[in-house]
C-alpha positions in Angstrom: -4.4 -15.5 -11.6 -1.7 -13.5 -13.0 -2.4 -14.8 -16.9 -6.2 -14.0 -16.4 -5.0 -10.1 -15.4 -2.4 -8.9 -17.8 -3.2 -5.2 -17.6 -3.5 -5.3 -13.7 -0.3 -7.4 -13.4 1.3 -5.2 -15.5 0.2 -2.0 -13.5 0.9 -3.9 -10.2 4.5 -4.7 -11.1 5.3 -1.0 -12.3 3.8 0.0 -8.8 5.9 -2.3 -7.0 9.1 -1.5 -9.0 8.6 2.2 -8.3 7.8 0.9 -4.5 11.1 -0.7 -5.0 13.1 2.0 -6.3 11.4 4.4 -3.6 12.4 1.8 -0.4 15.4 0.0 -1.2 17.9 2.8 -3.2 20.6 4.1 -1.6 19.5 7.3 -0.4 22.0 10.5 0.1 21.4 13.3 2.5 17.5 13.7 2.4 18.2 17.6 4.0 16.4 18.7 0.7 13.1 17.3 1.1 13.0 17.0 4.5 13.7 20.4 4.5 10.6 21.4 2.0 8.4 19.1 3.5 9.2 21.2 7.0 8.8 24.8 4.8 5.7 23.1 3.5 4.4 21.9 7.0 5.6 25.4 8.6 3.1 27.3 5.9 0.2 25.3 6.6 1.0 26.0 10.5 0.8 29.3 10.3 -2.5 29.7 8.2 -3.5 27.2 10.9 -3.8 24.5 8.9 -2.5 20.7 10.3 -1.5 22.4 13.3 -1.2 18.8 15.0 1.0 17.3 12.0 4.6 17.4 12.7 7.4 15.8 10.2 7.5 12.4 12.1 3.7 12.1 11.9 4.0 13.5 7.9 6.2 10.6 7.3 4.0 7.8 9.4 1.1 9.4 7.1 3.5 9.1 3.6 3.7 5.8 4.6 0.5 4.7 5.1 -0.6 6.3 1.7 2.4 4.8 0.1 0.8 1.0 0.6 -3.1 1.9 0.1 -2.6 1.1 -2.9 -0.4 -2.1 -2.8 -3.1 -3.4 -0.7 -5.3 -2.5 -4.0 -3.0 -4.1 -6.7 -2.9 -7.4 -4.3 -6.4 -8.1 -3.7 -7.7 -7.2 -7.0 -4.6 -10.0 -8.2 -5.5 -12.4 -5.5 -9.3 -12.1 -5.3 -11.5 -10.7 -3.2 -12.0 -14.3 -1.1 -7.8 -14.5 -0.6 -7.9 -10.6 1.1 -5.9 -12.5 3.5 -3.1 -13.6 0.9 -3.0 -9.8 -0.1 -2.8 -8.6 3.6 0.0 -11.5 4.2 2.0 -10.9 1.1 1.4 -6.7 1.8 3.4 -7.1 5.7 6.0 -9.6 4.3 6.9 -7.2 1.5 7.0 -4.4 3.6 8.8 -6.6 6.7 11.0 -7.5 3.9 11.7 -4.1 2.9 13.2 -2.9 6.4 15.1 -5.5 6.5 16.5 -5.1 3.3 17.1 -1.3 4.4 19.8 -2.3 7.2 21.9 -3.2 4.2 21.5 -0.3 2.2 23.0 2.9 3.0 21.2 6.3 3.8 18.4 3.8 4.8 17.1 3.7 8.5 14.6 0.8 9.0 12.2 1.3 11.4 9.3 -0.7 13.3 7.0 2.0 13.3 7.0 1.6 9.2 6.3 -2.0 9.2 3.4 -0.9 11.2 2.5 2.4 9.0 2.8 0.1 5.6 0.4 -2.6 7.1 -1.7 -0.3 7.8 -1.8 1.5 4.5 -1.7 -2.2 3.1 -5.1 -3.0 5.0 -7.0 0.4 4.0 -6.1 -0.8 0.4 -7.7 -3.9 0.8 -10.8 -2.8 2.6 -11.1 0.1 -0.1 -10.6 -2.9 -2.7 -13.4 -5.1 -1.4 -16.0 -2.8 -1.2 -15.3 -1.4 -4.5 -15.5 -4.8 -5.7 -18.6 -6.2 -3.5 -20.9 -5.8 -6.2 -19.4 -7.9 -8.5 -18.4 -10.0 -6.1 -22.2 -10.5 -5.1 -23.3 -10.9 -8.8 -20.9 -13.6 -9.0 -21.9 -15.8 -6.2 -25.8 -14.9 -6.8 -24.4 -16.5 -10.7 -22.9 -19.8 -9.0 -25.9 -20.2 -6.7 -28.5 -19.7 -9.9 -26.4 -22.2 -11.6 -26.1 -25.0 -8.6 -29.6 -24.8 -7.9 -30.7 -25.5 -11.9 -28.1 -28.0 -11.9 -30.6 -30.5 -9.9 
């Protein structure tokens, strides 16, 4: 799978490094960007704009947007018929990641991420398959052509 995508492998590792580097780094007082995320937030609030978005549900959002597309990267490596195998390996990277974050310091793991990133993970993947249905229909409309002149 991997041999037959070298471009997409290629992409998908630099996405998970960068995933990597973004999850499992030591982090340092965040004050700053939590700070301009909250002036950012407090601007949009009072042109009454995402009135109902606080900084708790900002960072649920981040981190469903942060795995759309590793649910992208996986199914287009697995294949459209393993979208299972991309949703498994998607929640055991991102289980993985809290756990890894207990260890590291500045990082607070947290259910509600696993959840989030699974989430993100799944909207990948559904993105993923319909952007790929077409092909994926040509191909089986190919096999079928092929079985039936077969006989």
């Amino acid at each position: 799978m991997l041999h037959r995508h070298p471009f997409l492998s290629l992409l998908t590792g630099a996405y998970l490094v960068f995933l990597g580097w973004l999850t499992l780094t030591p982090q340092a007082d965040h004050y700053d960007e939590a700070a301009f995320v909250q002036r950012v937030l407090d601007a949009l609030h009072r042109r009454g704009y995402a009135e109902s978005i606080d900084y708790a549900r900002f960072e649920f959002l981040a981190n469903i947007a942060l795995f759309v597309p590793a649910g992208i990267f996986l199914l287009l490596l697995f294949g459209a018929g393993n979208w299972w195998l991309a949703l498994a390996a998607a929640v055991a990277m991102t289980v993985g990641i809290e756990s890894l974050q207990t260890q590291i310091p500045g990082r607070v793991p947290d259910d509600r991420d696993i959840f989030a990133n699974g989430l993100g993970a799944a909207i990948g993947i559904a993105v993923a398959l319909v952007l790929t249905l077409p092909a994926t229909l040509r191909r089986r409309r190919r096999r079928s052509t092929l079985a039936a002149g077969s006989y």
